[in-house]
C-alpha positions as CSV (number, residue, x, y, z in Angstrom):
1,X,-28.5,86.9,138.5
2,X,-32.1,87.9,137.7
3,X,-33.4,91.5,137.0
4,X,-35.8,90.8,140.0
5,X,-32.9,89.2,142.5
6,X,-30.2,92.3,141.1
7,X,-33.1,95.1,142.1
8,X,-33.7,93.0,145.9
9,X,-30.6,92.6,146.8
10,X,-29.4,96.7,145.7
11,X,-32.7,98.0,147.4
12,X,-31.6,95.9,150.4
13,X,-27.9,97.1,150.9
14,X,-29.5,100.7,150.2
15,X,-31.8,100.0,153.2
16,X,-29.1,98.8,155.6
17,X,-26.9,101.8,154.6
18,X,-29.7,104.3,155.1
19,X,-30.6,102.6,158.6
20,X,-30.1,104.9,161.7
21,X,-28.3,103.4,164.6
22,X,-30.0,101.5,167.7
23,X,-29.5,103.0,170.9
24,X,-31.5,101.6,173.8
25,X,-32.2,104.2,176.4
26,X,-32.0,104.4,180.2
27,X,-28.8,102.3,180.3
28,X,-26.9,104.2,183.0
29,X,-22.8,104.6,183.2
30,X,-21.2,101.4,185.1
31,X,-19.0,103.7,187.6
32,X,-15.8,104.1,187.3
33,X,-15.3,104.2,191.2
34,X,-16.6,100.8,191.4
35,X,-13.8,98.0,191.0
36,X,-15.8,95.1,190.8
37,X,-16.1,95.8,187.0
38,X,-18.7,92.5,186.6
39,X,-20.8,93.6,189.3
40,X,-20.7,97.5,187.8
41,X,-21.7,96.2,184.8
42,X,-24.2,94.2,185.8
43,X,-25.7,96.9,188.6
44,X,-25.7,99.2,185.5
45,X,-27.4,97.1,183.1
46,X,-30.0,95.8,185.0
47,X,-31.0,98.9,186.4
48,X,-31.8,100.1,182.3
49,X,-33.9,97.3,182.8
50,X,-35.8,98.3,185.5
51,X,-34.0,96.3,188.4
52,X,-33.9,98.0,192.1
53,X,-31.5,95.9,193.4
54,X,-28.6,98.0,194.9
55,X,-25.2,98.1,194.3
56,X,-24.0,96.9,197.8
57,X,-27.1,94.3,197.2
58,X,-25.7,92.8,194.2
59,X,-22.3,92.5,195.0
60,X,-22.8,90.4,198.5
61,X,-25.8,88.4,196.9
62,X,-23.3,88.0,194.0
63,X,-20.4,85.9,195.9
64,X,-18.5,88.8,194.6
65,X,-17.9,91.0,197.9
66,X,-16.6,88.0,200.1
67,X,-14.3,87.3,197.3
68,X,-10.3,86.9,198.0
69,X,-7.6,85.8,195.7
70,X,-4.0,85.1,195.4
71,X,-1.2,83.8,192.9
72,X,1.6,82.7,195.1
73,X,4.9,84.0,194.2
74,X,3.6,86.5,191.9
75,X,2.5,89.9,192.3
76,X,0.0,89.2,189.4
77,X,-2.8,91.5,188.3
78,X,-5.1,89.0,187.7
79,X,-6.2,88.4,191.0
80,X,-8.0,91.9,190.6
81,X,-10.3,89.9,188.5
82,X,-10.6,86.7,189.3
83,X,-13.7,85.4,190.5
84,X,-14.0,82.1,192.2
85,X,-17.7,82.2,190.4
86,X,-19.4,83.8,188.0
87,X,-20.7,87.1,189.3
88,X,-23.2,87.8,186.7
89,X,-24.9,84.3,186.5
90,X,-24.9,84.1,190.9
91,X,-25.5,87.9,191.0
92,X,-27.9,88.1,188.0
93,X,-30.1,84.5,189.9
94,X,-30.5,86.8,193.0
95,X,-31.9,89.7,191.3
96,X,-34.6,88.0,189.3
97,X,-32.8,87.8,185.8
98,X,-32.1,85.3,183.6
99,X,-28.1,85.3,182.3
100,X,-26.8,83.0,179.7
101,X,-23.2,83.1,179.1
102,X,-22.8,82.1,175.3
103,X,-19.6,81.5,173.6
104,X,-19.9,82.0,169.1
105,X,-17.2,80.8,166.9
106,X,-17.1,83.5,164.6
107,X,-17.6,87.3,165.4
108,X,-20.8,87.3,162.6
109,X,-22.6,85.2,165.1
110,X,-22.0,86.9,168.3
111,X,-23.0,90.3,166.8
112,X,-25.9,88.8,165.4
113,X,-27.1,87.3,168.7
114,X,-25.6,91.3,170.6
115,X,-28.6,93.2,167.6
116,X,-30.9,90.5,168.2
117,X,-31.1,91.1,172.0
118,X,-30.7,95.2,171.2
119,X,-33.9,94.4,168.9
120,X,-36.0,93.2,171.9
121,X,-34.9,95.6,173.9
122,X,-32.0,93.7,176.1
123,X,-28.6,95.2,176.3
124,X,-25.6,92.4,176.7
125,X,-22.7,92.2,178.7
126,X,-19.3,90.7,176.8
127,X,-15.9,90.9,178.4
128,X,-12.8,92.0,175.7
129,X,-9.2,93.2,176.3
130,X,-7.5,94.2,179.7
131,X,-7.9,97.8,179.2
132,X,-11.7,97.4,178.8
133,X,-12.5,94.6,180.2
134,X,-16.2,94.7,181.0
135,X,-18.9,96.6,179.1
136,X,-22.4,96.8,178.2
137,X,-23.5,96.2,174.6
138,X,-26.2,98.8,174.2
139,X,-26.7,99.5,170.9
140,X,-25.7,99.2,167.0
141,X,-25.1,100.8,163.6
142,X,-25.8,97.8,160.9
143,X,-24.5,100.3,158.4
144,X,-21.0,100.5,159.7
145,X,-21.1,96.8,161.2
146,X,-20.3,98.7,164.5
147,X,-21.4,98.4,168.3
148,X,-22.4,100.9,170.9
149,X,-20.9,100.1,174.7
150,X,-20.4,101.6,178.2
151,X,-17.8,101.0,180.5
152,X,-16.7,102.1,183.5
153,X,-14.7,104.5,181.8
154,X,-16.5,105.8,179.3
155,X,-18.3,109.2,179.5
156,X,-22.3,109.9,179.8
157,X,-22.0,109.2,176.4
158,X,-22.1,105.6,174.9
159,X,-19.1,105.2,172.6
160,X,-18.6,103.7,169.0
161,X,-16.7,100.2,168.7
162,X,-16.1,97.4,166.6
163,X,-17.1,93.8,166.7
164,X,-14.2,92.5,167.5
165,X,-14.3,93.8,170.7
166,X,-16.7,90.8,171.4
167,X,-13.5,88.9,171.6
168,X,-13.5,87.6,175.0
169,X,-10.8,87.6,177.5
170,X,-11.5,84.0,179.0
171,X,-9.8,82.5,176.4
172,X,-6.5,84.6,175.5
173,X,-5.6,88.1,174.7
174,X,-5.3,87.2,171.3
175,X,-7.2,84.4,170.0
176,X,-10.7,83.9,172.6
177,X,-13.9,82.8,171.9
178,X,-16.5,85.6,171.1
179,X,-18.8,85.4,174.2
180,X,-21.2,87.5,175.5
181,X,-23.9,87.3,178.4
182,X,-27.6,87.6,177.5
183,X,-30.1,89.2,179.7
184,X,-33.6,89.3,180.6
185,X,-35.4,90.5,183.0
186,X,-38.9,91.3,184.1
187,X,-39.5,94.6,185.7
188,X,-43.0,93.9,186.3
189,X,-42.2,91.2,188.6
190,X,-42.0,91.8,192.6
191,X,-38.1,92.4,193.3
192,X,-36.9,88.8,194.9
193,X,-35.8,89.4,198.9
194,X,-32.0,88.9,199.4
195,X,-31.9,84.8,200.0
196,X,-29.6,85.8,203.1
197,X,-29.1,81.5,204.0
198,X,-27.8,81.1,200.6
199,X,-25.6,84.4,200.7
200,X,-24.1,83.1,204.2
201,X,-23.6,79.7,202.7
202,X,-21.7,80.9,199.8
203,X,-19.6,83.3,201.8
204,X,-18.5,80.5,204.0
205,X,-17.8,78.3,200.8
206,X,-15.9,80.8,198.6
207,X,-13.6,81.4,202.1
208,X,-12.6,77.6,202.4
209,X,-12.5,77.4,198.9
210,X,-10.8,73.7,197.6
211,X,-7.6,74.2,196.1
212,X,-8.7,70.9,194.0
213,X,-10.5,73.4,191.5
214,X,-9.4,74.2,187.6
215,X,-7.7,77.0,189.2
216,X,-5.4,74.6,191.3
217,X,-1.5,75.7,190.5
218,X,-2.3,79.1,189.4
219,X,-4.6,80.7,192.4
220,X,-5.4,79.9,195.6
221,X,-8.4,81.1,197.5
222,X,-9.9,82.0,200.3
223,X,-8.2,81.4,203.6
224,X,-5.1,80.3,201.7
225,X,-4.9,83.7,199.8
226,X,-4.1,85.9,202.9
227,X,-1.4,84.1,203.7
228,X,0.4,84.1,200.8
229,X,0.1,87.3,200.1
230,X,1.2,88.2,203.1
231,X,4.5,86.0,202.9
232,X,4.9,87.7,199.5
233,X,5.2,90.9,200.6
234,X,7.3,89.8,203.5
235,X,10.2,87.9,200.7
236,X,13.1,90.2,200.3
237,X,13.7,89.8,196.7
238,X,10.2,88.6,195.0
239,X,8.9,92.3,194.9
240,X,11.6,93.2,192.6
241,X,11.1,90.7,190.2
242,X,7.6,92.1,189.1
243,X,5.8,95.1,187.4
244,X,4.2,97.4,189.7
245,X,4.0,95.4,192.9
246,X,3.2,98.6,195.1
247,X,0.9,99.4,193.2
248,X,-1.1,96.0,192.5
249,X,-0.9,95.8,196.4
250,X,-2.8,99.0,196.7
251,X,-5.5,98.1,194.2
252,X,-6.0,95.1,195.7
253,X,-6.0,96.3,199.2
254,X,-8.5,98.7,197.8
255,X,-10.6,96.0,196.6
256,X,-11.1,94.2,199.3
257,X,-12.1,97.4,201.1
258,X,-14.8,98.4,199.1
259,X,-16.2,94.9,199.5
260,X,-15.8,93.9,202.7
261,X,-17.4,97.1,204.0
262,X,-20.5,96.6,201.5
263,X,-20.7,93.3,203.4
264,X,-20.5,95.3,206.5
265,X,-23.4,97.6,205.5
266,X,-25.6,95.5,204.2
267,X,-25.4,93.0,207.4
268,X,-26.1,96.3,209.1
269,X,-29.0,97.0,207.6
270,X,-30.2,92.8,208.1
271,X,-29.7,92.3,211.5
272,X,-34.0,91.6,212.1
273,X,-32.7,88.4,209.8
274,X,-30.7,87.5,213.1
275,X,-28.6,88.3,215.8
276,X,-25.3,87.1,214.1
277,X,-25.6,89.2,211.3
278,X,-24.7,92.3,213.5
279,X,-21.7,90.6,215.1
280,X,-20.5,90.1,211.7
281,X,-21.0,93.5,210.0
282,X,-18.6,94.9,213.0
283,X,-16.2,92.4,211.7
284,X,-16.7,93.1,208.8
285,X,-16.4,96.0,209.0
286,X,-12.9,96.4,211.2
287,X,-11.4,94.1,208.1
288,X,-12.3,96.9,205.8
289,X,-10.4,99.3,208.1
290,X,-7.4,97.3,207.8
291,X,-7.3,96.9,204.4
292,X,-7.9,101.0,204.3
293,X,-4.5,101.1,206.2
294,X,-3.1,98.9,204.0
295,X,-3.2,102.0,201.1
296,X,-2.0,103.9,203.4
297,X,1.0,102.6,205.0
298,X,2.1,102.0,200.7
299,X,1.3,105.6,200.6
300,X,3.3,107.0,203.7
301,X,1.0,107.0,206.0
302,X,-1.6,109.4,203.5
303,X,-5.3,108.8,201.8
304,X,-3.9,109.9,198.1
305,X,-6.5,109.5,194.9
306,X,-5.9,106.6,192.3
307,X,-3.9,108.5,190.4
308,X,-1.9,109.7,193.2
309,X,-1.3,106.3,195.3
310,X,-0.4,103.8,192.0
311,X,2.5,106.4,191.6
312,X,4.0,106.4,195.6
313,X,3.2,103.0,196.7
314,X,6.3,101.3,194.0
315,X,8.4,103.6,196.2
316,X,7.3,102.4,199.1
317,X,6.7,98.9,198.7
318,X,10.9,99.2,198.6
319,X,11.0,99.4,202.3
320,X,11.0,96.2,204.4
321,X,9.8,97.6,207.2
322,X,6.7,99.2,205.1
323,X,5.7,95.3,203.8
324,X,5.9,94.2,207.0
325,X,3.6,95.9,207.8
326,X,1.1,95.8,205.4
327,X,1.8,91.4,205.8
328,X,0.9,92.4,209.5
329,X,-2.1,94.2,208.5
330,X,-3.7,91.5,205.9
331,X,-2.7,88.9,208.7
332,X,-5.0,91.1,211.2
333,X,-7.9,91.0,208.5
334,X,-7.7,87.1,207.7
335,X,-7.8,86.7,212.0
336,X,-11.2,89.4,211.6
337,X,-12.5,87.9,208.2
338,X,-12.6,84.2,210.0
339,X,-14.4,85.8,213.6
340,X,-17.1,87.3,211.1
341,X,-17.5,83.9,209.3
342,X,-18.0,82.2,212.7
343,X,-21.0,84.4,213.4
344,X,-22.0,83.4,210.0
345,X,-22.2,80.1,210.5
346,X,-24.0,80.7,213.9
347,X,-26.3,82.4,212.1
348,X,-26.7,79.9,209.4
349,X,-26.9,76.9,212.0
350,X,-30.2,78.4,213.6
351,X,-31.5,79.9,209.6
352,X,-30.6,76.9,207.6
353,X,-28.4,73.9,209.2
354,X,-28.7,71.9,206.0
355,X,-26.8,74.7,203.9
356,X,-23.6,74.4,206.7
357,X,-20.3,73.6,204.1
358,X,-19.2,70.1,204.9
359,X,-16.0,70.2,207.2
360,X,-12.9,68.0,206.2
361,X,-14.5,67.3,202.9
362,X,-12.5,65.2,200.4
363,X,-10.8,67.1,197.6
364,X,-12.6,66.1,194.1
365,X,-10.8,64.0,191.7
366,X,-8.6,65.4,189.2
């Protein structure tokens, strides 16, 4: 090696050492009360970049507040987060940004791309273990070859991590692709109006969702997802044979509260859009109330803190007569969930007829 290349290449590993980290600013915390970690995440890093778009907004224009999920014969934790669609590329579309979902082969190129966006001033969203899951990619330390995230359960502060935790979840726990979602967004643009014939359309889609998916085997959706997890909890011996199925129960219950009364607000606050949308938001609504006394019949009857309810409701989940009655009460919310979805489609028949899902369609080919 040259005298010339020898002094270039020390001055340069001297400059990268000596650099300071990159921290954008006005990247809020992703709440930790918020289960629908995607749409957190997402509601958190576009508002750093100047999005107004609220929470409840972004979760109904998203797909992911009419959302409901199932894997029969297992109480399986991975119906919390499942997602019949991508929330960040539907949500993301309705708020005015651009998302591209990348996937890298090694973990040199999908930090690369993570500093590249930090550089022009675009935090990215990746996906990594369970505990984790989704976070915010808001900064970096090229000296240490290190990231800077927020989660929903990290502090005010953003914390310290490795690459690695790039390493995304939709492939396997181990060996997935490095992925990450890239942002943009214009804050000097006029905030897009909530598309409410699309939103209708998709929640009417996502509840009859066909079972001749990828996902056929392993989830069902929709409609089909009440049930079984109602005839679940109602099996005498299945509960037993699984990990904390009191509490998955409750977190899902819990879920499906939060969501279907953000549905119910936001209809609320719609209704000049048309007549139906107020029918629906009582509806709405009522199913969030069940699924409210769905935590607390696995609780004994009480409205306990997370901390609290995970630990009573594998006690209670025991008794027979306590799952029957929380199959009774998710039985109730399917019979309100399909009433709302029929002023829906009343709605959408006088808003946009040519959006109405296609009844009795044909299942794709396999």
């Amino acid at each position: 090696m040259s005298r010339t290349m020898l002094i270039a290449c020390l001055t340069l590993s001297l400059s990268v050492a000596s650099a300071e980290p990159v921290l954008l600013k006005g990247i809020p915390r992703a709440r930790w009360d918020r289960a629908y970690g995607p749409v957190a995440i997402l509601h958190a890093a576009l508002s750093g970049m100047g999005c107004r778009m609220s929470y409840d907004e972004l979760l109904v224009a998203s797909g992911a507040a009419f959302r409901m999920s199932w894997r029969p014969g297992q109480f399986d934790w991975g119906v919390i987060g499942f997602y019949q669609q991508d929330p960040l590329a539907v949500g993301g579309a309705a708020a005015g940004a651009q998302v591209e979902r990348r996937q890298f082969a090694t973990v040199g190129e999908a930090y690369d791309a993570a500093v590249a966006a930090i550089d022009a001033g675009r935090p990215v969203i990746a996906w990594t273990n369970a505990l984790v899951e989704w976070q915010i990619i808001c900064g970096y330390d090229a000296a240490t070859h290190t990231l800077f995230r927020r989660t929903i359960y990290t502090s005010d502060q953003p914390e310290q991590c490795p690459a690695e935790a790039l390493k995304s979840c939709s492939g396997s726990y181990s060996d997935g692709p490095y992925e990450l979602w890239l942002l943009d967004y214009d804050a000097t643009k006029p905030q897009p109006k909530l598309d409410w014939p699309f939103i209708i359309a998709n929640a009417l889609r996502l509840a009859r969702w066909d079972d001749a998916d990828r996902y056929r085997g392993f989830f069902v959706c929709g409609e089909s997802a009440y049930y079984s997890w109602a005839t679940d909890l109602r099996n005498s011996t299945l509960y037993q044979k699984w990990p904390l199925p009191g509490r998955m129960s409750w977190s899902h219950a819990a879920l499906l509260e939060e969501s279907r009364g953000a549905v119910a607000r936001l209809l609320r606050a719609n209704t000049g859009v048309h007549a139906g949308l107020a029918q629906a938001a009582l509806l709405y609504e009522d199913e969030a109330t069940l699924f409210g006394q769905v935590q607390k019949t696995l609780c004994g009857g009480a409205r306990l803190s997370v901390p609290e309810a995970t630990k009573v409701a594998e006690e209670y989940v025991k008794d027979a007569k306590i799952r029957e009655t929380c199959a009774d009460l998710i039985e109730q919310a399917l019979a309100k969930d399909k009433a709302a979805r029929a002023a829906l489609t009343t709605a959408l028949k006088d808003l946009a007829p040519d959006l109405l899902p296609v009844e009795n369609a044909q299942p794709a080919p396999q």
